[in-house]
PyMOL Python script that loads the backbone (N, CA, C, O; Angstrom):
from pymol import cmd

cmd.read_pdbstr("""\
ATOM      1  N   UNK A   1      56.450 -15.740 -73.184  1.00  0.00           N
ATOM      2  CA  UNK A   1      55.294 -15.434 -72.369  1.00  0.00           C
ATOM      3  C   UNK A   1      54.627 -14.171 -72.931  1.00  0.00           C
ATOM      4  O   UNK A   1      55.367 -13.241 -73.252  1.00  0.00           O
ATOM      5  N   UNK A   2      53.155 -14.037 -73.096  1.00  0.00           N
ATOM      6  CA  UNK A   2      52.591 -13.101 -73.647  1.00  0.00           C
ATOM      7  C   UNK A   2      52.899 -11.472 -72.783  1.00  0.00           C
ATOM      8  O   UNK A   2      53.407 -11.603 -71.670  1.00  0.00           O
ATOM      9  N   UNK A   3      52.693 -10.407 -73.120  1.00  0.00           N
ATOM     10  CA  UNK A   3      52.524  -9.591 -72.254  1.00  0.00           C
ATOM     11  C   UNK A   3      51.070  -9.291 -72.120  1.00  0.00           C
ATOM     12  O   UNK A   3      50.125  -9.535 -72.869  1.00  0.00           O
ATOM     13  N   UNK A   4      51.145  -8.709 -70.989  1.00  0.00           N
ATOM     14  CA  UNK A   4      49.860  -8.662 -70.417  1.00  0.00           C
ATOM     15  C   UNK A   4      49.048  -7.140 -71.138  1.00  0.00           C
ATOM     16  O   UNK A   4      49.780  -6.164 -71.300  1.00  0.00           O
ATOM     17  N   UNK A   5      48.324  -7.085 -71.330  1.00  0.00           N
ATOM     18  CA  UNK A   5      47.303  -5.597 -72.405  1.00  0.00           C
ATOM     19  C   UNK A   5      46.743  -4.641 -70.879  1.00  0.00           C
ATOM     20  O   UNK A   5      45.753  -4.933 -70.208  1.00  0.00           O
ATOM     21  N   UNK A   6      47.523  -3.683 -70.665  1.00  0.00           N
ATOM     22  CA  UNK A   6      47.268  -2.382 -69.698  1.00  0.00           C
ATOM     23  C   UNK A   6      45.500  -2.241 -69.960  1.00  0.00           C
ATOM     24  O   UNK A   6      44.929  -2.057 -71.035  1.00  0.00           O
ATOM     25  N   UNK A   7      44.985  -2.373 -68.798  1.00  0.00           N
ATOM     26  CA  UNK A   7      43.560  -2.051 -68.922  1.00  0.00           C
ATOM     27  C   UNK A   7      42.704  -1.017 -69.279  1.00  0.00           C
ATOM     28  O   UNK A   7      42.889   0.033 -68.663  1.00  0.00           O
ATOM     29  N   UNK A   8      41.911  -1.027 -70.019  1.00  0.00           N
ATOM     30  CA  UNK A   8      41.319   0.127 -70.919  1.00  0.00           C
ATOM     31  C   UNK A   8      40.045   1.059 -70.143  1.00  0.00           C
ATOM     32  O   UNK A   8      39.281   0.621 -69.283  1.00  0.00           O
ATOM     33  N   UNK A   9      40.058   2.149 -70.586  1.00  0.00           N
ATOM     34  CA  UNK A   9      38.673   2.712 -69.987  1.00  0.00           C
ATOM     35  C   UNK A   9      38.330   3.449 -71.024  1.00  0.00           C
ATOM     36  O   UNK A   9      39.090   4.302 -71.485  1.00  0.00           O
ATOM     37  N   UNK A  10      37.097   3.191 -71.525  1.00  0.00           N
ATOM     38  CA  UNK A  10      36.220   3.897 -72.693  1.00  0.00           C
ATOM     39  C   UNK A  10      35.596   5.137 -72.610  1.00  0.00           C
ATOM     40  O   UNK A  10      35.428   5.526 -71.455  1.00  0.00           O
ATOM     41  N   UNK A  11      35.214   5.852 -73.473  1.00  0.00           N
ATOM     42  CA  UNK A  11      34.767   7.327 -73.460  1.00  0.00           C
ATOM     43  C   UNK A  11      34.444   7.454 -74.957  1.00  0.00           C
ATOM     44  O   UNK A  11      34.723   6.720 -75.904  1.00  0.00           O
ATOM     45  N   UNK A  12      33.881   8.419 -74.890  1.00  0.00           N
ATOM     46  CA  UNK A  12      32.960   8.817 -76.560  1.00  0.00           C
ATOM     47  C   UNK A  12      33.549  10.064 -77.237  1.00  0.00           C
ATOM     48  O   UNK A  12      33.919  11.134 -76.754  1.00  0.00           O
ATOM     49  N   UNK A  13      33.525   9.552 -78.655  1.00  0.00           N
ATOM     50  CA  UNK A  13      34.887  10.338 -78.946  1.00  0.00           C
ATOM     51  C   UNK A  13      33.230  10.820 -80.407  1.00  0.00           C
ATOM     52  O   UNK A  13      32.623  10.075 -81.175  1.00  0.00           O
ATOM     53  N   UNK A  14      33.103  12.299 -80.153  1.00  0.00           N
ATOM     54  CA  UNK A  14      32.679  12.822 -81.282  1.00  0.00           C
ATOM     55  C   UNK A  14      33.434  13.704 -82.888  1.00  0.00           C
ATOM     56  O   UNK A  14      33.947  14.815 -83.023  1.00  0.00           O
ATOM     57  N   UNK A  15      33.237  12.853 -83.629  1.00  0.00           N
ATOM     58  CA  UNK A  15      33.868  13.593 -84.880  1.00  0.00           C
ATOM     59  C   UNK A  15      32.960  14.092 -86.027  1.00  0.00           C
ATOM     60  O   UNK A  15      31.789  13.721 -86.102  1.00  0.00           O
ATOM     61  N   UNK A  16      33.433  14.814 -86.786  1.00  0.00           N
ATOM     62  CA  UNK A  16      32.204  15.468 -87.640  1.00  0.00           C
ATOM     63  C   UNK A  16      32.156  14.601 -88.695  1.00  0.00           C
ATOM     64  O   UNK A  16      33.057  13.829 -89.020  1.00  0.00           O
ATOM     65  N   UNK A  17      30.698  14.788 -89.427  1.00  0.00           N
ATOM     66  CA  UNK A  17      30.013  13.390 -90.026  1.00  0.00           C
ATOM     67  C   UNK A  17      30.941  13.122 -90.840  1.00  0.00           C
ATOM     68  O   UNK A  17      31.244  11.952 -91.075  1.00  0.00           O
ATOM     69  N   UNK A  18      31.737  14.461 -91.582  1.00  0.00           N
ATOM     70  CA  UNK A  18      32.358  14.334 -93.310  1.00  0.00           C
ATOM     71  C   UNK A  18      33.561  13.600 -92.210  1.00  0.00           C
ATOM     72  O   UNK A  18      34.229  14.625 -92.350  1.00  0.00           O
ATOM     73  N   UNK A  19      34.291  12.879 -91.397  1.00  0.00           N
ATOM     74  CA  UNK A  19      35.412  12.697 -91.190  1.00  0.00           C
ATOM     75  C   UNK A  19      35.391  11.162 -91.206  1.00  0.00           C
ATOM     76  O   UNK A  19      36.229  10.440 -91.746  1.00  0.00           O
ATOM     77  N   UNK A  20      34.241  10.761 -90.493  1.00  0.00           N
ATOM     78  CA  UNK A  20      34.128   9.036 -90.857  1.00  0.00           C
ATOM     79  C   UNK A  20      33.670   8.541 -92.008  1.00  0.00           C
ATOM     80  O   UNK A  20      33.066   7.471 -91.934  1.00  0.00           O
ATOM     81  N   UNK A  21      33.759   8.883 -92.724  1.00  0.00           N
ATOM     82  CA  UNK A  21      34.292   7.904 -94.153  1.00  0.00           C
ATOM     83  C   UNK A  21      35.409   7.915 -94.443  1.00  0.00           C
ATOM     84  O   UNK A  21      35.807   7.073 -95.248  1.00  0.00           O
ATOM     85  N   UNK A  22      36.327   8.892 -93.876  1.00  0.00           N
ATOM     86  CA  UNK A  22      37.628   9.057 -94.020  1.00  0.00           C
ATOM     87  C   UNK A  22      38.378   7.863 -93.716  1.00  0.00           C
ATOM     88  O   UNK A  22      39.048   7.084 -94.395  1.00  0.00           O
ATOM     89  N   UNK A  23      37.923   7.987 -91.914  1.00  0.00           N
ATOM     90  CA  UNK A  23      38.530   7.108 -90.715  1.00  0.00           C
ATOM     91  C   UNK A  23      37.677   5.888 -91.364  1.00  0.00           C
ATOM     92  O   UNK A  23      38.368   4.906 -91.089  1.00  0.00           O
ATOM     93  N   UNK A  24      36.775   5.525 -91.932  1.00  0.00           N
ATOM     94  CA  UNK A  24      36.319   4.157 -91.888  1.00  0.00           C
ATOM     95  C   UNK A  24      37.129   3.314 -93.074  1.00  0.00           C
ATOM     96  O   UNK A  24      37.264   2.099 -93.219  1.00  0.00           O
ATOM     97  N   UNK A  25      37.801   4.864 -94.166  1.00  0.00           N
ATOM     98  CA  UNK A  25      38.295   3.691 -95.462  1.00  0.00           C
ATOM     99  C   UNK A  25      40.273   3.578 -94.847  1.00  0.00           C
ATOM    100  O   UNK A  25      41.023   2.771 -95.398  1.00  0.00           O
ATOM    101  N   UNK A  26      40.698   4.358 -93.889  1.00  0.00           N
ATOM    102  CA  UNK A  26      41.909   4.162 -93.053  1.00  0.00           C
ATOM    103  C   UNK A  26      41.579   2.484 -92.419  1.00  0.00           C
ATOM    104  O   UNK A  26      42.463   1.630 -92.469  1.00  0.00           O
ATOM    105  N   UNK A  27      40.928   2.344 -92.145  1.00  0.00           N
ATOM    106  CA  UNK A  27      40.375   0.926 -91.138  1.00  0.00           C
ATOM    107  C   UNK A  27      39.718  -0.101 -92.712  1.00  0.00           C
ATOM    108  O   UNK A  27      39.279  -1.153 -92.248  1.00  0.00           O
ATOM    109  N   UNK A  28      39.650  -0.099 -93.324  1.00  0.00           N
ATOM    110  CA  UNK A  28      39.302  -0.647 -94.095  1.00  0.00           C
ATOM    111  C   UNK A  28      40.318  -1.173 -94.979  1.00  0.00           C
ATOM    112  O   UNK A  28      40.285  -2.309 -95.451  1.00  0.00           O
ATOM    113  N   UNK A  29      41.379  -0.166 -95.226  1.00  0.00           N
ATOM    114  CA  UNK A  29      42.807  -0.481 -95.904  1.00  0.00           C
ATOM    115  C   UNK A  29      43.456  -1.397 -94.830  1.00  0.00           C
ATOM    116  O   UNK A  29      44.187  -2.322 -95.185  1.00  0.00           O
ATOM    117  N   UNK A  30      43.257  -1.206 -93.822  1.00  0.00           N
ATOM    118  CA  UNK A  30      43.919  -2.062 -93.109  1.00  0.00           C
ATOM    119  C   UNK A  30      45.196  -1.284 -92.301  1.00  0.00           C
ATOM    120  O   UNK A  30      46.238  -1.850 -91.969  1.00  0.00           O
ATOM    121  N   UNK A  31      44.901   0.015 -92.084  1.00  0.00           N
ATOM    122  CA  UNK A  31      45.832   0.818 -90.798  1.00  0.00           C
ATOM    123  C   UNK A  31      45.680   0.836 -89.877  1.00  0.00           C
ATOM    124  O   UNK A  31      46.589   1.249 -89.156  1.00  0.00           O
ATOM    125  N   UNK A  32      44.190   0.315 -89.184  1.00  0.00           N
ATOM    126  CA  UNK A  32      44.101   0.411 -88.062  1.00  0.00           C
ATOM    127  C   UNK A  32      43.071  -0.818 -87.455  1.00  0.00           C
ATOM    128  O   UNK A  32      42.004  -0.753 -88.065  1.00  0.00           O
ATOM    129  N   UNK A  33      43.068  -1.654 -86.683  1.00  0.00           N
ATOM    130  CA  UNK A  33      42.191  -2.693 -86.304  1.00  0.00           C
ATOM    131  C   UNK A  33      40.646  -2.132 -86.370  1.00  0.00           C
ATOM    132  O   UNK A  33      39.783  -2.946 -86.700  1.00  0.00           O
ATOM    133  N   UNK A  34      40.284  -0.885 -86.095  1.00  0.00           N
ATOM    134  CA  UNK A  34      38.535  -0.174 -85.864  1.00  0.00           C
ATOM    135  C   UNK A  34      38.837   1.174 -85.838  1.00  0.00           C
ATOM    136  O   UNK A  34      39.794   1.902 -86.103  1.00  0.00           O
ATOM    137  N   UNK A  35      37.836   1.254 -85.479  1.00  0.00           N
ATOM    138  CA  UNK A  35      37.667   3.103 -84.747  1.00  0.00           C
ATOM    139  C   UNK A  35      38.186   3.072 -83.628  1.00  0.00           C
ATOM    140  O   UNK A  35      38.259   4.229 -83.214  1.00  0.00           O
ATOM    141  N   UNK A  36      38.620   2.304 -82.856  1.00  0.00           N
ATOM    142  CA  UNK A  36      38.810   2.192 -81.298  1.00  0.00           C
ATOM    143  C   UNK A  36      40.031   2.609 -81.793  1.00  0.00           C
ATOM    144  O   UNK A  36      40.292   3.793 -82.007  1.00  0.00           O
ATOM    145  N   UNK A  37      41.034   1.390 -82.044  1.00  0.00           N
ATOM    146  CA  UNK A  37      42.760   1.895 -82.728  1.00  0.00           C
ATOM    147  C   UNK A  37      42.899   2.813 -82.787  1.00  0.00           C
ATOM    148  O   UNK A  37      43.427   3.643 -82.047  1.00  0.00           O
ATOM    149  N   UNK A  38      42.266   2.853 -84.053  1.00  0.00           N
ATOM    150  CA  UNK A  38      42.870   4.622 -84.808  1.00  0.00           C
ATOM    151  C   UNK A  38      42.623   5.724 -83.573  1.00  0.00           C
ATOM    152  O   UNK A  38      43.496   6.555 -83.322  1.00  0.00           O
ATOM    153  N   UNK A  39      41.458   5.675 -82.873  1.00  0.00           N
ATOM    154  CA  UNK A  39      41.486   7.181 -82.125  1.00  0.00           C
ATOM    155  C   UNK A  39      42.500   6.791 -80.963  1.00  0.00           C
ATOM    156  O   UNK A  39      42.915   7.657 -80.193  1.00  0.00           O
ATOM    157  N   UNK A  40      42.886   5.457 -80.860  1.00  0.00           N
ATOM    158  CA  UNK A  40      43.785   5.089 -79.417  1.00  0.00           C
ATOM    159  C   UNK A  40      45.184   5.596 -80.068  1.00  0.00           C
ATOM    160  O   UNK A  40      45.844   6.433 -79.450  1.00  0.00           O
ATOM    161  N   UNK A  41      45.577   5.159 -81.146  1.00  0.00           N
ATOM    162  CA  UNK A  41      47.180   5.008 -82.007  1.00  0.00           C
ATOM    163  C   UNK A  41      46.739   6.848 -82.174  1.00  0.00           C
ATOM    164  O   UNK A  41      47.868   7.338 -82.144  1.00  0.00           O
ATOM    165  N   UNK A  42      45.886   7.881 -82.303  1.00  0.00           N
ATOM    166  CA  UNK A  42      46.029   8.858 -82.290  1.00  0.00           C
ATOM    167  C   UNK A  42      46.617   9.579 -81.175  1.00  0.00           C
ATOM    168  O   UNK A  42      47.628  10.278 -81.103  1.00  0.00           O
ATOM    169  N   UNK A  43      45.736   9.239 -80.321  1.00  0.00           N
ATOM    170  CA  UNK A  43      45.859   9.757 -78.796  1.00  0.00           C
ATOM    171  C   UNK A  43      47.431   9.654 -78.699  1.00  0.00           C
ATOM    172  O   UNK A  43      48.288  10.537 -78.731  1.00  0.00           O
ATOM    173  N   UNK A  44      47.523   8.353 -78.576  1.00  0.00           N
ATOM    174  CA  UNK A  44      49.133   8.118 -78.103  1.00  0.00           C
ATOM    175  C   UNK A  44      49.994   8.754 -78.682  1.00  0.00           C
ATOM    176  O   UNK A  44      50.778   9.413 -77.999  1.00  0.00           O
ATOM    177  N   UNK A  45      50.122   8.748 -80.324  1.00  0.00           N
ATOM    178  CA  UNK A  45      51.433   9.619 -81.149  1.00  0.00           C
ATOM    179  C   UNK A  45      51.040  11.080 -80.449  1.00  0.00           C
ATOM    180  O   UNK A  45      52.063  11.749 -80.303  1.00  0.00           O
ATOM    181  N   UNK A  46      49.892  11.732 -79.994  1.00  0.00           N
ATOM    182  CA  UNK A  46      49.918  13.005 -79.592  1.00  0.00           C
ATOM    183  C   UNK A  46      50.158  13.275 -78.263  1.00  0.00           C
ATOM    184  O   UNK A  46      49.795  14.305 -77.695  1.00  0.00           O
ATOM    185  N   UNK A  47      50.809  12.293 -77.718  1.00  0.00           N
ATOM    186  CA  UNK A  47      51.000  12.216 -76.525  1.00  0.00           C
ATOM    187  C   UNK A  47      52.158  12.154 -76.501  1.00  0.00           C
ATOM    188  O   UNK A  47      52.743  12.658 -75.542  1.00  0.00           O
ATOM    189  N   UNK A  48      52.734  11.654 -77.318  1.00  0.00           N
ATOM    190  CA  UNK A  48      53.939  11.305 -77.204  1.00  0.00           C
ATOM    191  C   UNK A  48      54.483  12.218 -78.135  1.00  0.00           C
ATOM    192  O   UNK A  48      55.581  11.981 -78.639  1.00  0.00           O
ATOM    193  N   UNK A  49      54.024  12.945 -78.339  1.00  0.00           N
ATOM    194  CA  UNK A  49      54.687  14.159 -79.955  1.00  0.00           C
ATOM    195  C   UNK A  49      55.102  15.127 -78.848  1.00  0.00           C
ATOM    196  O   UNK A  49      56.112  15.809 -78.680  1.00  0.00           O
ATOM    197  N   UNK A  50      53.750  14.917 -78.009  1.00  0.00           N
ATOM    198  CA  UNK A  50      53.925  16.963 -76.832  1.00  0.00           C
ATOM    199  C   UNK A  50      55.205  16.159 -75.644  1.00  0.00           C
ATOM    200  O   UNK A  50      56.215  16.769 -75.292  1.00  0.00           O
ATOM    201  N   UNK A  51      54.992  15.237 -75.346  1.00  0.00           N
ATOM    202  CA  UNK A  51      56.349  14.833 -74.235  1.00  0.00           C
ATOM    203  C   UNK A  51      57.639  15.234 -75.111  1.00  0.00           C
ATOM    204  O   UNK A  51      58.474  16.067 -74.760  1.00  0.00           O
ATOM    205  N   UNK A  52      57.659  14.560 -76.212  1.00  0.00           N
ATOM    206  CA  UNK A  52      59.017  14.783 -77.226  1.00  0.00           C
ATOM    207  C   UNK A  52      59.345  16.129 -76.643  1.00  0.00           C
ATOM    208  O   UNK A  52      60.155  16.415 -75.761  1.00  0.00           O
ATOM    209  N   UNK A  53      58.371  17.037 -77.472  1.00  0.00           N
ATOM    210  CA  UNK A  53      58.266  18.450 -77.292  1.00  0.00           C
ATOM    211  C   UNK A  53      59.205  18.989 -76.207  1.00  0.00           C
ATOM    212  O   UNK A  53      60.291  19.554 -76.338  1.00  0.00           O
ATOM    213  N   UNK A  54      58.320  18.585 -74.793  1.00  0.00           N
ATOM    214  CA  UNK A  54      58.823  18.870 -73.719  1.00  0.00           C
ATOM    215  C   UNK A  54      60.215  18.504 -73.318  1.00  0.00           C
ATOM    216  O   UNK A  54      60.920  19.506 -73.197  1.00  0.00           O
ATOM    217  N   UNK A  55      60.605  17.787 -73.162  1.00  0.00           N
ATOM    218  CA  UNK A  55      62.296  16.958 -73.168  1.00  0.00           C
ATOM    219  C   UNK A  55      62.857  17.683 -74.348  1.00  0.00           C
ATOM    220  O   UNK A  55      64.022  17.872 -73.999  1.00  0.00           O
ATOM    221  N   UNK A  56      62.742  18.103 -75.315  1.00  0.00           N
ATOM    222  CA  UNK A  56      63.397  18.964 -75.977  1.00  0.00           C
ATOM    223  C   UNK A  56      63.227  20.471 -75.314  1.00  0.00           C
ATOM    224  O   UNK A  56      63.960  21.381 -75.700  1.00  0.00           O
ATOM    225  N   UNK A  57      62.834  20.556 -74.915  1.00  0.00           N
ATOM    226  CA  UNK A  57      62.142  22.156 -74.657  1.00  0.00           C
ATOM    227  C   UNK A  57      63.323  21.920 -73.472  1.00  0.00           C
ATOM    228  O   UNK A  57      64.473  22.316 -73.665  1.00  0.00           O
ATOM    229  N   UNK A  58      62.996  21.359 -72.451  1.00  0.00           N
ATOM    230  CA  UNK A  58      63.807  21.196 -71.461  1.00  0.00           C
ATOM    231  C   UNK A  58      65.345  21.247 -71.514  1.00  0.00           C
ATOM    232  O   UNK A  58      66.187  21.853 -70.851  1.00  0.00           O
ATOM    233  N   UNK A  59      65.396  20.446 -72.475  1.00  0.00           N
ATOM    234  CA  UNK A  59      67.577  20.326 -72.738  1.00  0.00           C
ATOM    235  C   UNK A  59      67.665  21.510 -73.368  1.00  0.00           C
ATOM    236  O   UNK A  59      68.753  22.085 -73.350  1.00  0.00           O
ATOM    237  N   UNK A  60      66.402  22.178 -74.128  1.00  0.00           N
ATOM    238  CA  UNK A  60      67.267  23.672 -74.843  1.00  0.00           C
ATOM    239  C   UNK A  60      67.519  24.552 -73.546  1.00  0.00           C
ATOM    240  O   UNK A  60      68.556  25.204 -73.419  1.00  0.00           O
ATOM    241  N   UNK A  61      66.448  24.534 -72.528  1.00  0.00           N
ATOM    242  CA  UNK A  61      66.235  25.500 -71.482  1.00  0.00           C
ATOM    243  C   UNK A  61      68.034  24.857 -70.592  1.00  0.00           C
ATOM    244  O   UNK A  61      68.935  25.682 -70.440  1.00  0.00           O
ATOM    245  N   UNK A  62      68.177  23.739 -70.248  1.00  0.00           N
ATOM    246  CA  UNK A  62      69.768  23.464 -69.891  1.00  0.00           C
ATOM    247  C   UNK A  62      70.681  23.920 -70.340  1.00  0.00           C
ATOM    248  O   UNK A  62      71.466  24.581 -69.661  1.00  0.00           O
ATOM    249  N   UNK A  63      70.858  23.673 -71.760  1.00  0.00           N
ATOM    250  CA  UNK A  63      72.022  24.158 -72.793  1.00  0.00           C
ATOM    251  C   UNK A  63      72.003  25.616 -72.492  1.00  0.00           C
ATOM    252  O   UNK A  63      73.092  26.189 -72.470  1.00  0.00           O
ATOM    253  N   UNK A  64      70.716  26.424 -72.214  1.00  0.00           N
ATOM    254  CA  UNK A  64      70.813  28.027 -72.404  1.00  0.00           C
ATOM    255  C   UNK A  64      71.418  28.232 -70.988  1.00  0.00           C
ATOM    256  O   UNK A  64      72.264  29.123 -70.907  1.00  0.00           O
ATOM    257  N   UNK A  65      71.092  27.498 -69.789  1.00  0.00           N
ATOM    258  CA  UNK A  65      71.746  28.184 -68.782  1.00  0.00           C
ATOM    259  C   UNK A  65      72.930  27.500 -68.348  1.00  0.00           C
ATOM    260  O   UNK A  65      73.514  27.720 -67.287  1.00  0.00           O
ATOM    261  N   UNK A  66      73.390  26.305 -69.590  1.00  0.00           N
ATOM    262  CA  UNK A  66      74.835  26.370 -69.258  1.00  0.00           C
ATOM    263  C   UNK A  66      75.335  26.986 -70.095  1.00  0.00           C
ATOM    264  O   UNK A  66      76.496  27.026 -69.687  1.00  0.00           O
ATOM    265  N   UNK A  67      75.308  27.761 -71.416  1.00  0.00           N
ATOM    266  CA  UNK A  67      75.740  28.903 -72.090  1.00  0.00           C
ATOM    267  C   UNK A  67      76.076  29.917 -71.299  1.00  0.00           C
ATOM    268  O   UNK A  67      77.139  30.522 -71.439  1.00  0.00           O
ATOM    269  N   UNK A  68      75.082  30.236 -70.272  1.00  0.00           N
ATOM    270  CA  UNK A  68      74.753  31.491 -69.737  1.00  0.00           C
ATOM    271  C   UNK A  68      76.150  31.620 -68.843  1.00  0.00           C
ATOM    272  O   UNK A  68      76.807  32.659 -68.777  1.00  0.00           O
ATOM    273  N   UNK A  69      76.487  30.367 -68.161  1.00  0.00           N
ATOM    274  CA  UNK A  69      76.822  30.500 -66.940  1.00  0.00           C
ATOM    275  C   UNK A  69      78.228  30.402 -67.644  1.00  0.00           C
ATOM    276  O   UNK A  69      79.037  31.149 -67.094  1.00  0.00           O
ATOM    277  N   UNK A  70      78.816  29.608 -68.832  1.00  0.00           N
ATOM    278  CA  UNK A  70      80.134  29.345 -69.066  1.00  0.00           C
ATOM    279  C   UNK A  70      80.228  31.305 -69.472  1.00  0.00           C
ATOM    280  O   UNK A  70      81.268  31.913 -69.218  1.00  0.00           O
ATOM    281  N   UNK A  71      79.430  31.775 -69.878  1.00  0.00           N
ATOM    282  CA  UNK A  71      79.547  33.535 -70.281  1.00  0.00           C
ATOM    283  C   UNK A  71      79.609  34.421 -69.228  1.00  0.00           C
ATOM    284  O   UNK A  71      80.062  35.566 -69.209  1.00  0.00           O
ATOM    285  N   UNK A  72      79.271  33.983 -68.646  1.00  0.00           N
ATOM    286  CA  UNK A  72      79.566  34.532 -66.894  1.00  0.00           C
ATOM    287  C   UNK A  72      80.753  34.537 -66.538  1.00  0.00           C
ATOM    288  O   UNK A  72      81.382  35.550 -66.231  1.00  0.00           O
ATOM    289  N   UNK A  73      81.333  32.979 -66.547  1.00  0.00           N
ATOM    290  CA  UNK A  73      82.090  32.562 -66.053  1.00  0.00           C
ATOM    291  C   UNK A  73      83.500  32.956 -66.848  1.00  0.00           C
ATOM    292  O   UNK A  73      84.559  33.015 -66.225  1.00  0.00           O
ATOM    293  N   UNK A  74      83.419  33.233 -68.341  1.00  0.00           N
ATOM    294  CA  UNK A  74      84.060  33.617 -69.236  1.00  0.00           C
ATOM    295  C   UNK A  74      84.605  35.262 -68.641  1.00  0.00           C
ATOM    296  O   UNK A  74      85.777  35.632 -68.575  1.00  0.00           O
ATOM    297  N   UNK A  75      83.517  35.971 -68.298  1.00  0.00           N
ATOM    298  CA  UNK A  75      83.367  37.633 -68.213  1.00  0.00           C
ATOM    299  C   UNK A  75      84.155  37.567 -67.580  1.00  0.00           C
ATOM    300  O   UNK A  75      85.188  38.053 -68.040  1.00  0.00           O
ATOM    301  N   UNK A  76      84.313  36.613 -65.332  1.00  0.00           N
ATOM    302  CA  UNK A  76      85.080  37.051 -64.457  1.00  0.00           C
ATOM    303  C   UNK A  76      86.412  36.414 -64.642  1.00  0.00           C
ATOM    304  O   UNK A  76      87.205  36.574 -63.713  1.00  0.00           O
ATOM    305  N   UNK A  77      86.838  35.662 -65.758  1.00  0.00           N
ATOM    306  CA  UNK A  77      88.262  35.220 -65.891  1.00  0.00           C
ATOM    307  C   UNK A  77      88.923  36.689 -66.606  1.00  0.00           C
ATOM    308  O   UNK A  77      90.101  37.002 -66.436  1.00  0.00           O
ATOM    309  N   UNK A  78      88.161  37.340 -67.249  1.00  0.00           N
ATOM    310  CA  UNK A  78      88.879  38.474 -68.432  1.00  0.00           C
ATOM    311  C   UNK A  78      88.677  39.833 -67.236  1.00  0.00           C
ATOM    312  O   UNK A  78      89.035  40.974 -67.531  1.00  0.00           O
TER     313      UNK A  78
END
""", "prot")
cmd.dss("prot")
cmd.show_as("cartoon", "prot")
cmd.util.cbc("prot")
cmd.orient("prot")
């Protein structure tokens, strides 16, 4: 059974002139279906680069305050 395509909402995406010939010979090689793709497959890896980010950021911020606390906890055994 197909899956179903999450519904889209459009917006205008300005880039400077020297950049689309860039993006047009990326879409032309065949990396990306259009201009739509590429700025969508952008969006997303940068979306998903800063979440990474965050969930890492997060387990370091855990690891530090269970460091903290086994050093604590270390101090009142000695």
């Amino acid at each position: 059974m197909p899956t179903k395509v999450p519904p889209k909402k459009s917006f205008r995406v300005l880039v400077p002139e020297e950049l689309e010939p860039k993006i047009d010979k990326l879409v032309e090689e065949g990396h990306y279906n259009g201009k739509s793709d590429f700025a969508m497959r952008l969006i997303r890896d940068y979306i998903d680069k800063k979440e990474e980010e965050e969930t890492v950021r997060k387990k370091y911020e855990i690891l530090k305050a269970e460091k903290k606390l086994k050093e604590s906890s270390n101090d009142e055994k000695e």
